[in-house]
N, C-alpha and C positions, 0 to 999 in steps of 0.2 A: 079277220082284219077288214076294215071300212075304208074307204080312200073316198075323195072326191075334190076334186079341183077351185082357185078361188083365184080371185084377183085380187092388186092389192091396191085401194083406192086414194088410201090416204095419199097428201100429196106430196109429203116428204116420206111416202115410203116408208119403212120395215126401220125404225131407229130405236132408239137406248129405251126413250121412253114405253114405245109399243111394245118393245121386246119384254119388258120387264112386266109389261099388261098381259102379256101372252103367256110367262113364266105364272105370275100368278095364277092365272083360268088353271094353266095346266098341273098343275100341283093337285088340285082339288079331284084327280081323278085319277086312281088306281090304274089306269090301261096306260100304255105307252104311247107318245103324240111323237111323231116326226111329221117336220116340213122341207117339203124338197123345192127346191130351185133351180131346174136342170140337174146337172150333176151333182150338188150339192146337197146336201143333208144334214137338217136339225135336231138334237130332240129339244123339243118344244119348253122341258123342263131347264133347260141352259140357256140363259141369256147370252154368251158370247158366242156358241154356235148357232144363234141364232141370226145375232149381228152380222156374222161371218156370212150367210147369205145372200148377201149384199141384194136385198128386195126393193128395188124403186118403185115409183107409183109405175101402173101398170103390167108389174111382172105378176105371170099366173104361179101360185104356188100350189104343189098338192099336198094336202093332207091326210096323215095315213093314222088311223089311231091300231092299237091291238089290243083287249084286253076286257072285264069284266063289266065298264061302263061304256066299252068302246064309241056305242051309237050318240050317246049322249053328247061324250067327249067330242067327236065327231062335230055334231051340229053346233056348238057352243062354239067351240075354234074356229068354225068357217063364220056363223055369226057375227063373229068378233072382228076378224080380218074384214070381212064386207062392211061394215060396221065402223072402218078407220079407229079399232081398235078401242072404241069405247071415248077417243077424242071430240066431244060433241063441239068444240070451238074449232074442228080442223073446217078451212075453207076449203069450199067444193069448187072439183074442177069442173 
């Protein structure tokens, strides 16, 4: 198991669209992705547990991958978050 921590930049935060960008990456990868938000817990492959996180700009999420591509999966996820999620028209704060 891989974990490492990320913040969420975008400035409307963890929404329908991101999540479904997220659901995407994650699919292309054998190993299992959860994002955690404090107490809270996604797997990466569900779009509504992911919503359910409720991620504003600025909350730290962690990323845990498990599994066969883990590292990969891993760096691609946090790239992506850091990243606002592939939104290249998101305004920077």
């Amino acid at each position: 198991m891989k974990m490492a921590t990320t913040q969420v930049n975008n400035p409307q935060g963890l929404h329908a669209r991101s999540a479904a960008t997220i659901v995407k990456l994650a699919t292309l990868f054998q190993s299992s992705i959860e994002l955690k938000n404090g107490a809270k817990v996604a797997d990466a492959k569900n779009i509504m547990a992911l919503l359910l996180l409720e991620a504003a700009k600025g909350t730290h999420i962690i990323v845990c991958t498990n599994g066969v591509d883990e590292v990969q999966a891993l760096t691609e996820m946090v790239e992506l978050i850091e990243n606002n999620f592939g939104e290249t028209n998101a305004p920077s704060a």
